[in-house]
C-alpha positions, 0 to 999 in steps of 0.5 A: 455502483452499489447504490445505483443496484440498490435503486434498480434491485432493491434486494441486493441489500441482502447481498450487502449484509452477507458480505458484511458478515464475511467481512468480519469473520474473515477479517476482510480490509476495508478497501477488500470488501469495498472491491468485491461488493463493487463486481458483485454489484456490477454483475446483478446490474448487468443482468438485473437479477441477484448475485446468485440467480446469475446462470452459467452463461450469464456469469462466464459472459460476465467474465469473458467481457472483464477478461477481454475488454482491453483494459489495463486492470482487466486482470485484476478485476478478473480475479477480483470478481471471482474472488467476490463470488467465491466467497459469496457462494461459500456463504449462500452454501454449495447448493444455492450456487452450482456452477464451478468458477474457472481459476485465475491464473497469474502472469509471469511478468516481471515488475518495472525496477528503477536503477539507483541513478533512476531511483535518485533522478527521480527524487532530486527532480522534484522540487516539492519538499513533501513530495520528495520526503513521500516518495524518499520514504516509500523506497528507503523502507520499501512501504505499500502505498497504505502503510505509508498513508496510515503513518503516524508520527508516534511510529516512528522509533527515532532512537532505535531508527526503526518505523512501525508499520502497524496493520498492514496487508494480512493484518501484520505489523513489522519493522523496518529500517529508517534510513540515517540519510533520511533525517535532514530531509524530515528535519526540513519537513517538521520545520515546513509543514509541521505535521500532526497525528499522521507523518503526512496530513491531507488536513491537520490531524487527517491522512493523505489520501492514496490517489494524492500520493500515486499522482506526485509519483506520476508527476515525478516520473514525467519531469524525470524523463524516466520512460520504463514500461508500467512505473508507478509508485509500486515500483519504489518498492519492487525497486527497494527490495532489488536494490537490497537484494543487490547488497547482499541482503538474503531473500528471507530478510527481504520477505520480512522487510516486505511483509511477505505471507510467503516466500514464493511471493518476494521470488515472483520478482526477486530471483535468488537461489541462497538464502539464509534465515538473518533479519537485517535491518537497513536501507539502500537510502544510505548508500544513495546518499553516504556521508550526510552527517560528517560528525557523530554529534550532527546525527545526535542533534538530529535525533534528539530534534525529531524525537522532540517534535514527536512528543510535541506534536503527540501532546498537541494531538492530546489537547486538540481532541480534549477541546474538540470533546468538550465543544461537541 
């Protein structure tokens, strides 16, 4: 869409730049601002004129057809375009930009949660090892879709059983649990598909890519026969964070697990009234799955394998970019 403006509107490249600064001076991810230069596009393409020589009509007729077109994400791309103007407006100054934007409200809808045997259908009726380990991970550990894309294998802690997730949403990093009853199934992984750099490689040492991965949890749901309303691959999440919540474990540890700015965030789908300021680290893979290991020792082994698969395949990563430097 942006390239198509810049053929018919050659100075939306100014746009661009302006939005490239606020980018950067108020740290926007990447997918972010990819997202508010697509609706700004979309507006001045609409009206064949720049962002900010859009009147009053043309803007809130703008909105109105996003508000009432009957999309599924007609909502969000709402609110995305009022983001995106806001911000560009604020760069521009208050008086290049004089009509007021109206604000957007949030549903209270509450998201789709899987139940345990759901949860565990829909893992056991996926025949694809990497398929399963994505989709098992996601929910041991209650991932966002891009934490679990930008994994690397040196994220993994596998003496403290602890994942890193570096750089997340709001630019955060923090840990989480890795489930015990996990590590038979990523022991499998390493042997099959031996991953390098990334936990889970779209080419050897490249990322997956985030619609491969929201695909395998459309065909997961379908061969399930699980018919709830609105589930994707969020709902792993919405579903890790009710299952703890289920356990006993309080909401402020929850918010944590889920990198939460606020805590009215996680109470959006998790209706708590106790809550204690405990971090508890776990996972309600474990109880999916109790009594994998049937000795201490088999654990052991099992950690002492992964570790050494970690190192193995950092090194390889070492000399794979040494070559790859020396033939550039």
């Amino acid at each position: 869409m942006v390239e198509l403006v810049l053929r018919k509107l050659p100075d939306f490249s100014s746009c661009i730049e302006i939005m490239k600064e606020q980018q950067k001076l108020k740290g926007l991810g990447q997918r972010t601002y990819h997202c508010y230069m697509r609706k700004l596009a979309e507006l001045s393409y609409a009206f064949g004129k720049m962002p900010e020589q859009c009147g009053v009509q043309e803007v809130n007729r703008f909105l109105t057809a996003l508000k009432t077109n009957g999309e599924p994400h007609s909502e969000s791309h709402f609110k995305q375009t009022i983001s995106a103007l806001r911000m560009y407006r604020q760069a521009l100054g208050e008086e290049v930009m004089k009509y007021t934007l109206p604000k957007s409200k949030a549903r209270k809808k509450l998201p789709a949660v899987l139940s345990r045997s759901e949860c565990k259908l829909l893992f056991e009726t996926t025949p694809r090892l990497k398929e399963q380990v994505i989709l098992k991970l996601i929910y041991s550990a209650g991932l966002r879709l891009g934490e679990l894309c930008s994994l690397k294998i040196s994220d993994i802690d596998w003496e403290r059983k602890l994942i890193h997730v570096r750089q997340a949403k709001g630019r955060k990093d923090r840990y989480l649990a890795l489930s015990e009853a996990l590590l038979p199934v990523l022991r499998e992984y390493f042997l099959r598909y031996k991953p390098l750099r990334f936990l889970f490689n779209s080419s050897p040492g490249e990322t997956i890519g985030r619609s491969t991965v929201s695909k395998m949890m459309q065909r997961a749901v379908k061969r399930s026969g699980i018919s709830k309303e609105g589930v994707c691959l969020h709902t792993l999440r919405h579903s890790f964070a009710s299952h703890m919540l289920e356990d006993g474990v309080d909401l402020m540890s929850i918010k944590e697990m889920l990198g939460h700015e606020k805590l009215f965030t996680t109470m959006v789908y998790l209706h708590v009234t106790n809550c204690e300021f405990t971090l508890k680290k776990c996972s309600p893979f474990d109880k999916l799955y109790s009594g994998v290991f049937r000795e201490e020792s088999d654990k052991r082994e099992l950690y002492e394998y992964l570790q050494a698969y970690s190192s193995q395949a950092f090194a390889k990563e070492s000399i794979d970019r040494t070559q790859f430097a020396l033939f550039v």
